[in-house]
N, C-alpha and C positions, 0 to 999 in steps of 0.2 A: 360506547365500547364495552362497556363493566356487561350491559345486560347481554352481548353478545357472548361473553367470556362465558355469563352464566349459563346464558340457554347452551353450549355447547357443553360446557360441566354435567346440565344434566343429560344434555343428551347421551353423551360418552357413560355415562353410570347405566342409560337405558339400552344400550348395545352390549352392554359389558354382562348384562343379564341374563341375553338372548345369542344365540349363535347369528342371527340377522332378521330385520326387521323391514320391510317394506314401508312406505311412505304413511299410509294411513295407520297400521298399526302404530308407528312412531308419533304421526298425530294425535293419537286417542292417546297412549299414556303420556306422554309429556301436556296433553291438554291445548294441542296448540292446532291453529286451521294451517290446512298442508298449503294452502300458501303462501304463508309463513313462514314455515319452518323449509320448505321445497331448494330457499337459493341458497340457505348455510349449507342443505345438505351438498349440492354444486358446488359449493367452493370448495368444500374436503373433498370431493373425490377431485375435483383440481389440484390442490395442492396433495393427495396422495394419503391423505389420512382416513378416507374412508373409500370402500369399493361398492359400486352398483353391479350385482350379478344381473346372468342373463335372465333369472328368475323377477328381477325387480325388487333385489331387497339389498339394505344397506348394511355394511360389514366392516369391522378390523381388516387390514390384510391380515394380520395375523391369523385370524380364523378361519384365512381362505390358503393359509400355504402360504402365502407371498409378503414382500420385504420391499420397502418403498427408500430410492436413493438417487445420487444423482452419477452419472458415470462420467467417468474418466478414462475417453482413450485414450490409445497408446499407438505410437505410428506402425504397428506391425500388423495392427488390424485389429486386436484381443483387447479389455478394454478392464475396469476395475469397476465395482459398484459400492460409492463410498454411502453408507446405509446412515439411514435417515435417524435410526434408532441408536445410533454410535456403538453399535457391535462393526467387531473385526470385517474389512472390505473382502467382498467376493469376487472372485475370476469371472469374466465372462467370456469364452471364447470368440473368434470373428463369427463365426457361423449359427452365435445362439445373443449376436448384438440385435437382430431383427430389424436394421436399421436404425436403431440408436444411435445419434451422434455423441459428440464429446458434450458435456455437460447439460446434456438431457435428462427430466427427472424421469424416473420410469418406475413401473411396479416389475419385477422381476422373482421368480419358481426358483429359491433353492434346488441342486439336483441334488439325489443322496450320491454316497460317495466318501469317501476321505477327503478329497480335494476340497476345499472352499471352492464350488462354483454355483454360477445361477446362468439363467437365460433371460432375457426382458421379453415380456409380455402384453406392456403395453406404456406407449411412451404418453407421461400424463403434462408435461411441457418442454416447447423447442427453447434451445436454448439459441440455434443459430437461423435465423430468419437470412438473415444476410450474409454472405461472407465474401473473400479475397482469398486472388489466387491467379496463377497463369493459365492464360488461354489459349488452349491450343486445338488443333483443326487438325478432324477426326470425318475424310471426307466432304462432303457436306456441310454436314454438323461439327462441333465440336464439345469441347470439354473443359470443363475448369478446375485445375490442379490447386486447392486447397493449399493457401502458405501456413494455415496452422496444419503440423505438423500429427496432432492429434485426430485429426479429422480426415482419415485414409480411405475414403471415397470419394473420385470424382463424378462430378456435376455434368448432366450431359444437356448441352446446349443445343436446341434447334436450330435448325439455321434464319431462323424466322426472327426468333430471340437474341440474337449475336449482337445484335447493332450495327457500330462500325468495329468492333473489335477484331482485330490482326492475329495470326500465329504468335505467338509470342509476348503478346500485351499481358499486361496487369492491369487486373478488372474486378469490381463491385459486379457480382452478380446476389439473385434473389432467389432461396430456393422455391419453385411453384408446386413441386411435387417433392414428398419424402420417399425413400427408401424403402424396402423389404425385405426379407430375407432373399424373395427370387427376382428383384426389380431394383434399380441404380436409380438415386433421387437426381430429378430436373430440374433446369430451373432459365432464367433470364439474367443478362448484361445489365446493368443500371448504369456503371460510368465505366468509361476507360480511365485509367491512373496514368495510364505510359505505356513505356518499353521496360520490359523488366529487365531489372540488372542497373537503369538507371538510376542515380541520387533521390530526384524528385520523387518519382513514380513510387521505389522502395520506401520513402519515409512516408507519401497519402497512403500506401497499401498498410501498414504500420497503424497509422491512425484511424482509417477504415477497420482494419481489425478488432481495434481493441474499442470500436461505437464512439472513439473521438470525434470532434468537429474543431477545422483551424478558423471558422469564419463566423458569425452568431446571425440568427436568423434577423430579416433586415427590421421587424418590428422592435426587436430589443434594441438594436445598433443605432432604428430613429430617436429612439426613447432615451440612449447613453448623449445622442448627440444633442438634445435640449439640456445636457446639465449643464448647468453656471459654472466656466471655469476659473470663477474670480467669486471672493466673498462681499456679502453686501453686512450694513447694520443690524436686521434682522438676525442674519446667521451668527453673528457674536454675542447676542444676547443673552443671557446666564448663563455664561461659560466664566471659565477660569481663564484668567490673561496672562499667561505664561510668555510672550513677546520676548521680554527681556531678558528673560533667562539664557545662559550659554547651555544650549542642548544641540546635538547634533545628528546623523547619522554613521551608523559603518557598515560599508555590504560590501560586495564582491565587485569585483572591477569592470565588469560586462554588467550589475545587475540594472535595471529601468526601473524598475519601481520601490519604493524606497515607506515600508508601513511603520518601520516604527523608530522611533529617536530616543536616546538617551541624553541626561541632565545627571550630574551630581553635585555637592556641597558638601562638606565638613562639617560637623554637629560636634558640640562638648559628649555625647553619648558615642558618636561613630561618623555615620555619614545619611545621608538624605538622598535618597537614590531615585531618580524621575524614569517611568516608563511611558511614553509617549505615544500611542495606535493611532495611524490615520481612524478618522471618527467616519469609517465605510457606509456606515446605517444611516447617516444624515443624507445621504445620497441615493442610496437603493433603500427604498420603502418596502415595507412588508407589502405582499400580496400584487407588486406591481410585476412589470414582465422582465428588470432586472434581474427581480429577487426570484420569479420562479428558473430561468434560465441559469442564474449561481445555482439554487438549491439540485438542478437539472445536473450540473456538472459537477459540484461538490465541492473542486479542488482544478487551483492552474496543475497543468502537468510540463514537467521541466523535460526537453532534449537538451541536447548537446549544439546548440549555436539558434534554437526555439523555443517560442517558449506559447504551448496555449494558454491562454488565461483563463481564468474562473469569470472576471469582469472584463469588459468592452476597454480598449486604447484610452477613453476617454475620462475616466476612472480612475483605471489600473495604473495608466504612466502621467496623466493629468493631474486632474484637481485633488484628489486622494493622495499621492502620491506626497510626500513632505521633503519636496526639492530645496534645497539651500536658499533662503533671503526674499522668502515668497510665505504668506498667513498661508497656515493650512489647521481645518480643524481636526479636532484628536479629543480622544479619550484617555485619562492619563491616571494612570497607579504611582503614584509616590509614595515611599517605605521609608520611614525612620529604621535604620536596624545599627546594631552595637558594635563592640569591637571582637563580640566573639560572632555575630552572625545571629541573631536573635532580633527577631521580627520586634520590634518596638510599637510601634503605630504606625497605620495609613490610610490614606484615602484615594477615592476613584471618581474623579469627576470628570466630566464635559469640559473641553478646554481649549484653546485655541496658543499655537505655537508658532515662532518664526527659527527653524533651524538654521542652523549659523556655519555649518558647512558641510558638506556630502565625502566623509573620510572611507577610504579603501583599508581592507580585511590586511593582507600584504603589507602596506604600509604601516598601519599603527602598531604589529608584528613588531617588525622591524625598527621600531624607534623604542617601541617599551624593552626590546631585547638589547637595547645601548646600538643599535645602528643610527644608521642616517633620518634626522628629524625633518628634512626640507617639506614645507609645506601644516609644517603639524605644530608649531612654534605656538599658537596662540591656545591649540586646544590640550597641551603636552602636558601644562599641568592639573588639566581635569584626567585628562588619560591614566597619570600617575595616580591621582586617587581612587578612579575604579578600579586599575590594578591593583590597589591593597585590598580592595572591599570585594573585589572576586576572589583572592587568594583565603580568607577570611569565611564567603561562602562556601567556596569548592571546599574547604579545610569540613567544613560543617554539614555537607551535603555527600563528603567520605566517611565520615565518623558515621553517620545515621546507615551507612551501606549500599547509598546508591551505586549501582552499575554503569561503569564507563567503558561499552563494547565498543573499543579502539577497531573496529572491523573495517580492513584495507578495502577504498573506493577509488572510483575510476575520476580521473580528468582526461576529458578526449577534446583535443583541441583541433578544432573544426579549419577549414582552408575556405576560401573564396569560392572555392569549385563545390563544395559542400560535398566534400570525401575529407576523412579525418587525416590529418597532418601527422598525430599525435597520441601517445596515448600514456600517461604517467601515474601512478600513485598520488591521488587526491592529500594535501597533509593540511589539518586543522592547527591555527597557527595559536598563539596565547591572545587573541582580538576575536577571534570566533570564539574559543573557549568565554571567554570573558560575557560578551552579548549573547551568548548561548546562556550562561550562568544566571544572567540579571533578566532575560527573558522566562526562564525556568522559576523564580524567585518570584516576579508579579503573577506568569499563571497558578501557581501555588495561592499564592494568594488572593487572587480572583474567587478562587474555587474554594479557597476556605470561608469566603467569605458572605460564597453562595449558600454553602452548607448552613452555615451560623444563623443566616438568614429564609432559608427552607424556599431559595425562588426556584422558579421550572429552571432547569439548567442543562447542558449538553457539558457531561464530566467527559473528562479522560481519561478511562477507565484499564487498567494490565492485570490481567489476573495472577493467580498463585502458578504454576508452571504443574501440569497434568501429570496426577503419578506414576506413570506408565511410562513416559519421555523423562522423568527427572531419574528414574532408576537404572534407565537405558542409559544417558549421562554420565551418571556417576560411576556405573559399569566400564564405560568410555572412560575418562576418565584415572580409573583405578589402573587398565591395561599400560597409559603413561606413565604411571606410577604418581599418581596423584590423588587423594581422599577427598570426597566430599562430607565434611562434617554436616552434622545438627538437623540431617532430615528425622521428622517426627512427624505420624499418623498420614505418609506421603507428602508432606508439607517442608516447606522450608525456609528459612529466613534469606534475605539478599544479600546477609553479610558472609553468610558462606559459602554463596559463589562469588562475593567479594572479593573473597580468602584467595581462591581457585588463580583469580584475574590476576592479582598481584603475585602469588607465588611464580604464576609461568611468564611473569612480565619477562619483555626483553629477551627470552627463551627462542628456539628456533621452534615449540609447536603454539605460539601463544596467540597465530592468528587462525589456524586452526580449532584451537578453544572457545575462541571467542565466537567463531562461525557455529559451533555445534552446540554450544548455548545459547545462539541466538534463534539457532532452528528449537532448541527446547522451551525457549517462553513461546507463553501466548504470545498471539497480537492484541497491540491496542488498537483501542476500538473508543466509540464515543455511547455513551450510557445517561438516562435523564437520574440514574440512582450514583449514587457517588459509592463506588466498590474500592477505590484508591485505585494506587499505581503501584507493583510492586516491582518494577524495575529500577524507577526512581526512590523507592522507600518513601517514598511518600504518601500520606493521608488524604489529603486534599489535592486535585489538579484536572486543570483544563486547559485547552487553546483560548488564550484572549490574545496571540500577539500579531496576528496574521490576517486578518479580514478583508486585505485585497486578495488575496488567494487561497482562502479556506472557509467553508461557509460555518463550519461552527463559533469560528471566533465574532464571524459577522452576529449570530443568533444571540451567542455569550454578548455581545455590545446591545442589543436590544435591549432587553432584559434587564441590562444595567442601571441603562436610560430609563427605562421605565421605571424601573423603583425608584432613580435617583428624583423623578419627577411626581412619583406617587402618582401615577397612572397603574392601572388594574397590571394583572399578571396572569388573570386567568385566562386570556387567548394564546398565550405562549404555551399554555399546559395541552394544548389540544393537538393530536398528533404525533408527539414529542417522541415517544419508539421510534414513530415510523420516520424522524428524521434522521434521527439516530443512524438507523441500518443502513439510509440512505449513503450517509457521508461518510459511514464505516467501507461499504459498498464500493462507491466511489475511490474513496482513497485505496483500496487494496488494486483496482483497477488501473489508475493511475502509474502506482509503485510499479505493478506489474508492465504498462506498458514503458513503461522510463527504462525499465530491465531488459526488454525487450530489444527497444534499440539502441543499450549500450552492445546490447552482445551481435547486432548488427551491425553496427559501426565497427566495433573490434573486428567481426568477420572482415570487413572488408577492410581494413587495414592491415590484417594479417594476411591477407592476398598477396601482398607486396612482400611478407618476407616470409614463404616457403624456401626452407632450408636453413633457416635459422637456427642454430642451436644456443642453448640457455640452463641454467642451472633454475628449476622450479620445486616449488614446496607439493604434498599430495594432497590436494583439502576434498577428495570425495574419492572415497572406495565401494564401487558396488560388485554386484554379481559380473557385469560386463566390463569393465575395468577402472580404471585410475582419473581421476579426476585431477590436471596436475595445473596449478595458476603459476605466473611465468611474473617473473619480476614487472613488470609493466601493469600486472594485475590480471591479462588476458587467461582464462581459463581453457584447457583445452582435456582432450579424452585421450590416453593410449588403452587403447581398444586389447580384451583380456585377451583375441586371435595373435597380439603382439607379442606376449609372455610367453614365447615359445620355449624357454627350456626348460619347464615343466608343466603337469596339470594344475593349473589354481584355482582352488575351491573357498569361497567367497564364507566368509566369520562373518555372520551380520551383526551379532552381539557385539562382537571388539571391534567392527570395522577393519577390518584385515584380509587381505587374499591371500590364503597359506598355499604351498608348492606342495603337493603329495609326496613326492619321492625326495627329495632335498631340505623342505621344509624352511623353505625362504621365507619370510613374508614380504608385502608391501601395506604399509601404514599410512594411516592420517598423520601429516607432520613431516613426513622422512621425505629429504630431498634427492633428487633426480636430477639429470643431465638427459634432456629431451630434446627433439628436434622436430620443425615443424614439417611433417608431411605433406599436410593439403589441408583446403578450407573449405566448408559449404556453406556458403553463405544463407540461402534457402532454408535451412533446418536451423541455422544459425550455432554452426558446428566446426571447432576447428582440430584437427588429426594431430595425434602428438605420435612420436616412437621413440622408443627410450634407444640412448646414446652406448656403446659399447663402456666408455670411459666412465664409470660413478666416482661420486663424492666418497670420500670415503668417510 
């Protein structure tokens, strides 16, 4: 990998010399035979860093006029060119897309002008090979209407190509021809999903979309179903015999799989605090078709009454799984720490556990909070003392300035007919807080431990928040009448958005706040360099708690083993970006589709109540209107055509639509009395109109 880095270093110095170079000229000085050097040159102009003219010579786009990016359309047809080189996005109108779809990377012609626009030129990869959408019958032929909403060309279907697909189905097609500027891309049927509008059909079309899979190809599924779902003597052997210990589980009252357990004990210093990981890696071997199919997926992604997993039934809710009064092996973080919250000593060994019982989120809530104990008598007063030893960390985990974006989330509770019943204000009770806290505590110190120890490692990486977005911010911000202290050289510490959090606590704009500083951090992401975490304030950190459904923690457990066995490290180091990107990749894809179909489940529960009216908060002002979420959590749009009693002209600095002649505004924060107009579920869109009667 170094000497590839190299030979491109010089090569980029031998273009940077010359306005372009052709093949053998680039031979001769670099010293290198053109067949050689001939497939790096292929792969930059694949990935868009270098251009082959029609002359035959090798270029910057720069030096040719053009700007290499990836586009983002828009359903009206016009589309954005988000630029490779992280300058300001360019316009692209429908007519200069050239057939570019949504997230196609392309070399695209600045035009001159005042306008920021561009045209595409030449599109240098597809980004949708496949897609989803309804099918409808166009004569003969037909057509397939794109459910991503970005992608505002239909697919024209032969009739050869159809299969059995119906008017009205939902369907996997293939595109077999692209677009033009003077030609509509073609393409093929591959599956019918359903009837559109249906439960089923709408969640495969969902997962179809976003390159999920609910089933695992049958070679991996043979391979899950030779595991051992019982321990033998061999498998216990140099482990830690944790049996007798009272350690247990707490998760969620639907959840199946069950990866990690807690233990505590009393210490003369503090307390003894046990983290317990199903031991995933003892099961899925590197390099087998388990481990490529996890590394394939990344990450389970959670619906609302489904759930894909990263690993096979067999695994995921089996033998991994650390079900109540049953051995299960584990990997385990045990922390001496004090009474102020200060790491003492610990260790991380290979272990073997019998958990003593499978406690629910809801309930140990409710019994730490002085309710009803039934069922938690034996484990009440271990409970009691990790409640003091969380209140101790979180005490210690505020003071250093981590961030606690309380940001309002959905609970949609699903019906037998698989249409949502339900749809509430998700609330994290003091039993998530707690197992949140004591999970946050061993990956901390996992990852400190990596560091100390210089192994290959997948961090968990937050950066410092981009000084372009934190200026915008704090501009936001100030119009509340709120100050961002302590930015310096665009930089800033976590304790003064800290400051920010607590000052608007309990306030009517404080979930608000919390949404538009969550749009101003980076995201994390996973990194083999340990850059910290700056939303936790934290130095050190990674995923170790999760390995039946996240493959970094699974890689972090590797690694572990391996040192702990003094076996080499140096095969772990080979690759290691590129898995990186992989699981960063994944997971933002994931998130994305989970978001996806909460706000189709919302849509279709909000079918049932057009005409509703509600008192809602504004959590998004644009050019076209009001962004307004409704106590249930549901967000919906009143459209700026609604704002009829005057012209409103859209503040993007302050986030505001000012009234020209009256000078109203509407703000982020300021509540409304809305009514639900209509819903489209298709765009996944629900119609708000503001109510004659406001708040006052």
């Amino acid at each position: 990998m170094q000497e590839t880095i190299d030979l491109k270093a010089r090569l980029f110095q031998a273009l940077s010399q010359s306005r372009a170079m052709d093949l053998q000229a680039l031979s001769s000085f670099l010293n290198l035979e053109a067949a050689t050097l001939q497939p790096l040159l292929q792969d930059l102009c694949r990935e868009g860093q270098l251009v082959l003219t029609r002359k035959g010579r090798y270029a910057y786009p720069s030096q040719l006029g053009l700007v290499t990016g990836v586009v983002q359309g828009h359903r009206r047809g016009f589309g954005f060119l988000i630029r490779s080189d992280g300058e300001p996005d360019l316009y692209i109108a429908s007519d200069a897309m050239n057939g570019a779809l949504n997230g196609d990377t392309v070399l695209a012609r600045p035009l001159p002008g005042e306008r920021r626009e561009c045209e595409v030129q030449t599109v240098l990869a597809r980004a949708n090979e496949v897609l989803v959408g309804r099918f409808e019958l166009d004569g003969a032929d037909g057509f397939v209407v794109p459910d991503d909403g970005r992608i505002c060309v239909d697919i024209r279907i032969p009739q050869r190509d159809a299969g059995s697909a119906k008017d009205g189905d939902k369907v996997l097609a293939r595109i077999t021809r692209y677009g033009s500027a003077t030609r509509s891309p073609a393409g093929r049927v591959l599956e019918v999903l359903g009837r559109s509008g249906e439960p089923r059909a709408e969640l495969l079309s969902l997962i179809r979309l976003h390159h999920l899979s609910e089933t695992f190809p049958h070679n991996v599924q043979d391979e899950a179903a030779r595991t051992p779902q019982s321990l033998d003597g061999e498998d216990l052997s140099r482990r830690l015999d944790l049996r007798a210990i009272n350690c247990f589980t707490i998760d969620g009252r639907d959840a199946k799989d069950f990866d990690d357990a807690v233990s505590i004990e009393e210490t003369e210093e503090g307390w003894r605090l046990g983290v317990h990981i199903a031991d995933v890696s003892h099961y899925v071997r590197r390099g087998s078709l388990l481990d490529a199919e996890a590394l394939k997926r990344g990450t389970s992604v959670y619906f609302p009454g489904l759930v894909l997993p990263m690993l096979p039934e067999e695994l995921s809710n089996g033998i991994c799984s650390l079900n109540p009064g049953v051995d299960r092996l584990t990997l385990s973080c045990i922390m001496d720490v004090d009474r102020q919250g200060q790491l003492l000593s610990y260790a991380i060994e290979p272990s073997v556990i019998r958990s003593k019982a499978r406690l629910v989120y809801e309930d140990v809530s409710r019994a730490l909070e002085g309710g009803d104990r039934t069922g938690l008598e034996e484990q009440f007063r271990a409970l009691k003392q990790m409640e003091a030893l969380y209140l101790v960390l979180n005490r210690r985990r505020d003071k250093r300035g981590a961030l606690d974006l309380d940001v309002a989330e959905s609970a949609i509770v699903m019906g037998p007919d698989g249409e949502p019943q339900d749809i509430q204000r998700a609330e994290r009770g003091l039993a998530n807080r707690m197992i949140e806290e004591f999970m946050l505590l061993a990956n901390e110190t996992v990852a400190a431990h990596a560091q100390a120890n210089a192994l290959p490692f997948l961090y968990r990486v937050h950066e410092q928040p981009d000084p372009d977005k934190l200026q915008d911010f704090a501009a936001f911000l100030q119009s509340l009448g709120y100050c961002l202290k302590g930015r310096k050289g665009g930089q800033v510490h976590p304790k003064a958005l800290q400051a920010v959090l607590k000052a608007c606590q309990g306030k009517p704009e404080a979930d608000v706040i919390s949404q538009v500083m969550l749009r101003t951090l980076q995201k994390a992401r996973y990194f083999p360099n340990n850059l910290g975490h700056f939303g936790l304030a934290a130095k050190d950190y990674c995923h170790f708690t999760s390995p039946i459904r996240r493959y970094p923690d699974l890689f972090v457990h590797r690694v572990l083993k391996a040192e702990h066995a003094a076996r080499p490290l140096d095969p772990y180091r080979k690759g290691l970006e590129e898995v990186a990107k992989r699981c960063s990749d994944q997971e933002r894809g994931a998130l994305e589709a989970e978001r996806d179909m909460d706000d189709l489940l919302k849509c279709r529960y909000m079918q049932r109540h057009v005409g509703l009216e509600a008192e809602g908060v504004v959590t998004g002002v644009t050019g076209f209107g009001l962004f307004v979420t409704l106590p249930n959590t549901v967000e919906g749009l009143v459209h700026i055509s609604g704002l009829d009693d005057d012209y409103y002209v859209y503040d993007e600095k302050n986030y505001l639509l000012v009234g020209e002649r009256r000078r109203k505004l509407y703000r982020l924060g300021q509540r409304l009395q809305v009514r639900v107009e209509g819903v489209d579920p298709s765009a996944r869109r629900v119609e708000l109109a503001l109510c004659k009667e406001q708040p006052t």
